[in-house]
C-alpha positions as CSV (number, residue, x, y, z in Angstrom):
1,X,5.8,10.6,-5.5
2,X,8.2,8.2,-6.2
3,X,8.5,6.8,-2.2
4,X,6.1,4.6,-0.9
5,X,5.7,6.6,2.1
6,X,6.0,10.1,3.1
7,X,7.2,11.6,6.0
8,X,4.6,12.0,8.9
9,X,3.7,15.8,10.1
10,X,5.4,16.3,13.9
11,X,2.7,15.3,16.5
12,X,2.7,18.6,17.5
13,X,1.8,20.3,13.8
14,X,-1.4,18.3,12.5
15,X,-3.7,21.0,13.5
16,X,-4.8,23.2,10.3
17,X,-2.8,26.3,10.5
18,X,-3.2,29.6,8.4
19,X,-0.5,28.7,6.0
20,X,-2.5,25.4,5.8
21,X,-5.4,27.1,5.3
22,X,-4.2,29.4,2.4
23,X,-2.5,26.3,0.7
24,X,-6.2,24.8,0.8
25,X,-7.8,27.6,-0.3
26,X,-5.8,28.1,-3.1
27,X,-5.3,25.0,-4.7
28,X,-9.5,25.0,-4.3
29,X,-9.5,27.5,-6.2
30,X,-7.5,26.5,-9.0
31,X,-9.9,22.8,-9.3
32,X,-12.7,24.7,-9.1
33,X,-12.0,26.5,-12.0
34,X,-10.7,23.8,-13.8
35,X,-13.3,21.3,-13.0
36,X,-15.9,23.8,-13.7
37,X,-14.4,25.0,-17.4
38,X,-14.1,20.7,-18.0
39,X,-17.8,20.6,-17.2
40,X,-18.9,24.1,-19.0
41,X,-17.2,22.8,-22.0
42,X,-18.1,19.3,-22.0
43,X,-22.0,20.5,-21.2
44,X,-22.1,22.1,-25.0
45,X,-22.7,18.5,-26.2
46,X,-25.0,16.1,-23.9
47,X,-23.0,13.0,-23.7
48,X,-19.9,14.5,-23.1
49,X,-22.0,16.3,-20.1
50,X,-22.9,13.1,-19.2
51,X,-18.6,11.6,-18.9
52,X,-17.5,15.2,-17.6
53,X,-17.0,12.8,-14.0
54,X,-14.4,11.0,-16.1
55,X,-12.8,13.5,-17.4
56,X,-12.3,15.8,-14.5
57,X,-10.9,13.2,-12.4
58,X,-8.5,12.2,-15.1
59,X,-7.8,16.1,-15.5
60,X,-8.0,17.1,-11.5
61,X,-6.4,14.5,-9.8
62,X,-2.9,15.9,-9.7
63,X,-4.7,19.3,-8.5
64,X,-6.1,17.3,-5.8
65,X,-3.1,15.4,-4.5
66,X,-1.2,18.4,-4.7
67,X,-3.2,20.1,-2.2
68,X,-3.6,17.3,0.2
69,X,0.0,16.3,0.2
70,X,1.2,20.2,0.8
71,X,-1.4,20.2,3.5
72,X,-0.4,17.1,4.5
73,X,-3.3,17.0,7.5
74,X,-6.5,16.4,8.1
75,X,-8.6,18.7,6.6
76,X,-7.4,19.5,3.4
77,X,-9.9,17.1,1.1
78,X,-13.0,17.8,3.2
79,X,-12.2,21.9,2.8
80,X,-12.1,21.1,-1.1
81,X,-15.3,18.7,-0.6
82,X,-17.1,21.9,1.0
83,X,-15.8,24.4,-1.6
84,X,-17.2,21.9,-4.5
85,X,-20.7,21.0,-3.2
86,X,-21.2,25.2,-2.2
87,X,-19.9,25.7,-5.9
88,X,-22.1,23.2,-7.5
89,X,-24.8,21.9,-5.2
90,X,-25.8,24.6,-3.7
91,X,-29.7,24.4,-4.7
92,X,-29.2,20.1,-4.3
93,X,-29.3,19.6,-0.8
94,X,-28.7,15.7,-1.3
95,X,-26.2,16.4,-3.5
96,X,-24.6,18.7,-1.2
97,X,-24.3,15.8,1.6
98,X,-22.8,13.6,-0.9
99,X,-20.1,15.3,-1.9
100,X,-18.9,16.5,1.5
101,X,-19.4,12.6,2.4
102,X,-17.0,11.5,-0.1
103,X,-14.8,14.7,0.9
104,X,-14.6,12.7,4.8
105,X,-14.3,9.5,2.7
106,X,-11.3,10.5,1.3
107,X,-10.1,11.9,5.2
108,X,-10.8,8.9,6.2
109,X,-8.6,6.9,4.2
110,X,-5.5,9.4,4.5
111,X,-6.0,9.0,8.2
112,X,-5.6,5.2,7.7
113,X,-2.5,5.5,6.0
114,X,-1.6,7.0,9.1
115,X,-0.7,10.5,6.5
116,X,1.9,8.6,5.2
117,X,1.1,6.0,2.8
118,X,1.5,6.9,-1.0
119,X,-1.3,4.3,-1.5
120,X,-3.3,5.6,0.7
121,X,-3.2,9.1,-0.7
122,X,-3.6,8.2,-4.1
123,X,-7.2,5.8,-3.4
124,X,-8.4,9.0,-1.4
125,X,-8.6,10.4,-5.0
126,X,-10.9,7.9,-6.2
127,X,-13.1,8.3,-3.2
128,X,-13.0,12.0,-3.6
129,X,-13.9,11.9,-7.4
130,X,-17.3,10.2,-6.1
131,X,-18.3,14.0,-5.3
132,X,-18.5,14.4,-9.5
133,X,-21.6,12.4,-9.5
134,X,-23.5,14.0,-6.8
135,X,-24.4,17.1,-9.1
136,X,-26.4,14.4,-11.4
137,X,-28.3,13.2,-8.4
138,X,-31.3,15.1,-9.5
139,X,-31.3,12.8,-12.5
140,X,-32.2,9.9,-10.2
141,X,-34.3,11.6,-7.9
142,X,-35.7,14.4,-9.4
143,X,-35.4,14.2,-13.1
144,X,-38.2,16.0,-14.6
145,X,-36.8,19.6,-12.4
146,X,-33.5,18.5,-13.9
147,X,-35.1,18.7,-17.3
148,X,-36.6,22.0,-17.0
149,X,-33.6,23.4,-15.7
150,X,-32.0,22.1,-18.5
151,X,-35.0,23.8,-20.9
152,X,-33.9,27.0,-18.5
153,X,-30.6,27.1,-19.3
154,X,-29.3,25.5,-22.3
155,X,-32.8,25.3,-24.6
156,X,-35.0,22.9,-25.4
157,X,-33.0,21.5,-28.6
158,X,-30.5,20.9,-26.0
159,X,-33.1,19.6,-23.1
160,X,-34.2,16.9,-25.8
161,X,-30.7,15.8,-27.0
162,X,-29.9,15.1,-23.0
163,X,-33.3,13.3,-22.9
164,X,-32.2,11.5,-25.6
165,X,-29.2,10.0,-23.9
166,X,-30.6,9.2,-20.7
167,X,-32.6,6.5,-19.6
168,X,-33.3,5.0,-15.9
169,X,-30.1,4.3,-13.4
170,X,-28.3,6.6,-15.1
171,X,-27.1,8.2,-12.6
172,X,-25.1,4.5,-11.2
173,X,-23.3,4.7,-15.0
174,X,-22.3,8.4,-14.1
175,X,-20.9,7.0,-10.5
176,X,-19.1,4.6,-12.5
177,X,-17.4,7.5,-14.6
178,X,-16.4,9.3,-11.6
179,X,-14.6,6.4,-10.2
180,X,-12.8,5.2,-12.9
181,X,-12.0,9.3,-13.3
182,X,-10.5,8.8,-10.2
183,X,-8.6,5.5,-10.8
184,X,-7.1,7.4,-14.0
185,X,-6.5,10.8,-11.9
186,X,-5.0,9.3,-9.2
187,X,-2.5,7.5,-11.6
188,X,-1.8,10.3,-14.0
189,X,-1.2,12.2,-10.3
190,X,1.2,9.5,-9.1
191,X,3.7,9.9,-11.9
192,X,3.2,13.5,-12.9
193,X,4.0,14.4,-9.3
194,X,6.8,12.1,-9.1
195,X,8.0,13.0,-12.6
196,X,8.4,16.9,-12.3
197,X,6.9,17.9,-8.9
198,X,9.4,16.5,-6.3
199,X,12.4,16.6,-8.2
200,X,11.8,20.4,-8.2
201,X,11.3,20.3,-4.1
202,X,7.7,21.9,-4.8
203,X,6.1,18.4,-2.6
């Protein structure tokens, strides 16, 4: 992604097509499952639960640009935003809003880059990572379900070591994970995709 801009989409092709839509769905698929064996493995040990925002940003970001720049039009983050907060939400109704509100965050600051500005790509990322926090929003607002959920899955040994490590407002250091995950992402994205990913005409 070595150019500072990228070649706008034909005024007559920025509606989502199939092809768009497979391209979407796939590389959905593949953050999913990374972001989702970062977080599985990270959730072994409490604190490490408690960066996984950080660390699937830094991980994910070049998943994420590459699917919005081969999309290249609206759509393509919020489809991704949807996937993640059915995937991960899906008994967190706030949650849920969050994260498809960052997804339109990110849309919307594509859109003002006009679908051409490197920059503005690459901050959508940051905006986009916000939607690693809004899992953990039960910490804030609910945090004694959280707890028991935790007893549910993981055991109480583990339910007391996350105790342990959390205190109140949390939740605002976790927010600050996920964006500085996507400040990191977004410029591991810019020079991996630069490096090897359009030199070999894939973007």
């Amino acid at each position: 992604m070595a150019r500072k801009e990228i070649a706008a989409q034909p005024q007559s092709d920025k509606k989502l097509r199939t092809r768009d839509l497979i391209y979407a769905g796939a590389f959905g698929a593949i953050y999913l499952v990374v972001m989702l064996a970062i977080v599985m493995a990270s959730g072994m040990v409490p604190v490490l639960y408690l960066v996984a925002p950080l660390t699937v940003g830094v991980v994910c970001g070049t998943i994420y640009e590459m699917c919005v720049l081969k999309v290249h039009k609206f759509g393509a983050a919020l489809i991704l935003g949807v996937l993640f907060a059915l995937v991960t939400c899906s008994s967190n109704i706030i949650g849920a809003i969050l994260a498809v509100a960052a997804a339109l965050l990110a849309e919307l600051i594509i859109y003002l880059g006009k679908y051409k500005s490197k920059k503005h790509y690459l901050a959508s990322f940051v905006a986009f990572n916000i939607n690693m926090a809004c899992p953990y929003t039960m910490l804030l607002l609910a945090y004694d379900d959280f707890m028991v959920r935790a007893v549910e899955w993981y055991g109480q040994d583990y339910a007391d070591g996350l105790a342990a490590v959390t205190f109140d407002g949390v939740w605002f250091l976790i927010l600050g994970f996920a964006i500085l995950g996507g400040i990191i992402g977004a410029a591991v994205a810019s020079k991996l995709i630069a490096k090897h990913f359009e030199k070999a005409g894939i973007l």
